[in-house]
C-alpha positions as CSV (number, residue, x, y, z in Angstrom):
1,X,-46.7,36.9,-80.2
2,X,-44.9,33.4,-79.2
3,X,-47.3,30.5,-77.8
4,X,-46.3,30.6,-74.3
5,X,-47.6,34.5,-74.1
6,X,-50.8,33.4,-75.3
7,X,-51.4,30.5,-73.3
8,X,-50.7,32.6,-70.1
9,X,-53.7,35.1,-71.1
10,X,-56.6,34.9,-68.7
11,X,-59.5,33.5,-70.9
12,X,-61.8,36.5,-71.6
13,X,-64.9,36.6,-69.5
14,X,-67.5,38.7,-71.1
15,X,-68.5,39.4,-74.9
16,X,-66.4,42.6,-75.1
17,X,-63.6,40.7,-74.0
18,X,-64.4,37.9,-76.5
19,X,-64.6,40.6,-79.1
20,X,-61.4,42.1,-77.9
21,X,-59.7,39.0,-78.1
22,X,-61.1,38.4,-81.6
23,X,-59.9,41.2,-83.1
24,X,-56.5,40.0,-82.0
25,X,-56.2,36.9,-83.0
26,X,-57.7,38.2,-86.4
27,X,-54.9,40.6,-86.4
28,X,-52.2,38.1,-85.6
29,X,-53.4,35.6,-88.0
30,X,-53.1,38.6,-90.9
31,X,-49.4,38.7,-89.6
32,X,-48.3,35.6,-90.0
33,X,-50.2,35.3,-93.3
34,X,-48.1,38.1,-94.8
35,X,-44.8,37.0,-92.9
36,X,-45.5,33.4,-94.8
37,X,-46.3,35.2,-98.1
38,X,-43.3,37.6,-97.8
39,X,-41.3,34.3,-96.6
40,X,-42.2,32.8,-99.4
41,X,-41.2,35.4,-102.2
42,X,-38.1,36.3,-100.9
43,X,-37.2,32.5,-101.1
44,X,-38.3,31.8,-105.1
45,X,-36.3,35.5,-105.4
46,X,-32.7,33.8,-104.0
47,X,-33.8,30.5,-106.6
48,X,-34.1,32.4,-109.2
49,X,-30.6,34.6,-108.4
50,X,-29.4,31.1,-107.5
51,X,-29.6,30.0,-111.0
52,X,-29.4,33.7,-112.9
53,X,-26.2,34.7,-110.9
54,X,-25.1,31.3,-110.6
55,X,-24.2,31.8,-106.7
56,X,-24.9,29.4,-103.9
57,X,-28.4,29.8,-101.9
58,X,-26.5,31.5,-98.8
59,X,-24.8,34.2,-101.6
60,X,-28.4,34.8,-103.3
61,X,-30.0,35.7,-99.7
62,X,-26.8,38.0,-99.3
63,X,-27.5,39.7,-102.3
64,X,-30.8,40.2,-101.7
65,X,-30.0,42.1,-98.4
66,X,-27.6,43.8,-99.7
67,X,-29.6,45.2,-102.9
68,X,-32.1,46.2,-100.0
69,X,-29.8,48.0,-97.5
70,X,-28.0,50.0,-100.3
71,X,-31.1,50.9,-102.1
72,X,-33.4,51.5,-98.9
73,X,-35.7,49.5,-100.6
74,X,-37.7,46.7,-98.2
75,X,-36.5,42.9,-98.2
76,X,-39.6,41.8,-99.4
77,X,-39.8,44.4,-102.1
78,X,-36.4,43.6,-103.8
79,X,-37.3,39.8,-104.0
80,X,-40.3,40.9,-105.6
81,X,-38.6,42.9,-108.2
82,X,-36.0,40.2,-108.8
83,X,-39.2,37.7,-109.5
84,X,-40.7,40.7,-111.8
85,X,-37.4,40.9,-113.6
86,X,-36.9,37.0,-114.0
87,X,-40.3,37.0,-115.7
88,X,-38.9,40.0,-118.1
89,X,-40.0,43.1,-116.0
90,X,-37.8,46.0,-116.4
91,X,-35.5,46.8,-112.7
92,X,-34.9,50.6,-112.6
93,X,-31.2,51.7,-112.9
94,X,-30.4,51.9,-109.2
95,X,-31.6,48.5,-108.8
96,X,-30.6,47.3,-111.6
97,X,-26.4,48.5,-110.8
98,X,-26.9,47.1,-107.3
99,X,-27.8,43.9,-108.3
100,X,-25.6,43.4,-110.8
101,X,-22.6,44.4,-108.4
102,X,-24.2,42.4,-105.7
103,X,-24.0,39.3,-107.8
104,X,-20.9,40.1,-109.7
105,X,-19.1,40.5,-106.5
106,X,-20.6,36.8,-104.8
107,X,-20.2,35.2,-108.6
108,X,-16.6,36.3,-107.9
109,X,-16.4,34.4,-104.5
110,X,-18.0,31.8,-105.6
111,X,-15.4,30.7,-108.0
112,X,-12.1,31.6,-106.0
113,X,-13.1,30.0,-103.2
């Protein structure tokens, strides 16, 4: 998926192979369209812990991951929830205890350090 990969491709020859090669780049572009949005959400998610939890930007992405990893719940999905949540959506318990420790335990760090 990097530039260099794509630049090295032979440039397709017939109309199958133009078709092959559209489908691909349609498929790529989807990607990186969902990467950006996903990007996206999961950085508004550590602003609004940032200013919720009171924890630096580093501490609010470290929360986020660890909310994820201890709830085998997706990056992307957690940041979603925490936007939900900072609009007034209900978190379910298990989420709702992980975060709370999460940021707790980096509010914590935050001020001894």
């Amino acid at each position: 998926m990097t530039s260099s990969a794509s630049h090295s491709r032979p440039m397709p020859v017939s109309v199958d192979e133009l078709a092959a090669e559209l489908v691909r780049l349609r498929e790529e572009n989807r990607q990186l369209q969902q990467a950006v949005a996903s990007h996206a959400m999961v950085d508004q998610a550590i602003g609004a812990l940032t200013v919720l939890g009171r924890i630096s930007p580093c501490d609010g992405f470290t929360v986020l991951r660890e909310v994820s990893q201890r709830t085998n719940i997706r990056l992307s999905q957690v940041a979603e929830q925490v936007l939900k949540h900072a609009q007034g959506a209900a978190l379910s318990n298990d989420l709702l205890g992980e975060l709370r420790a999460a940021l707790a335990h980096h509010s914590a760090g935050s001020r001894s350090a």
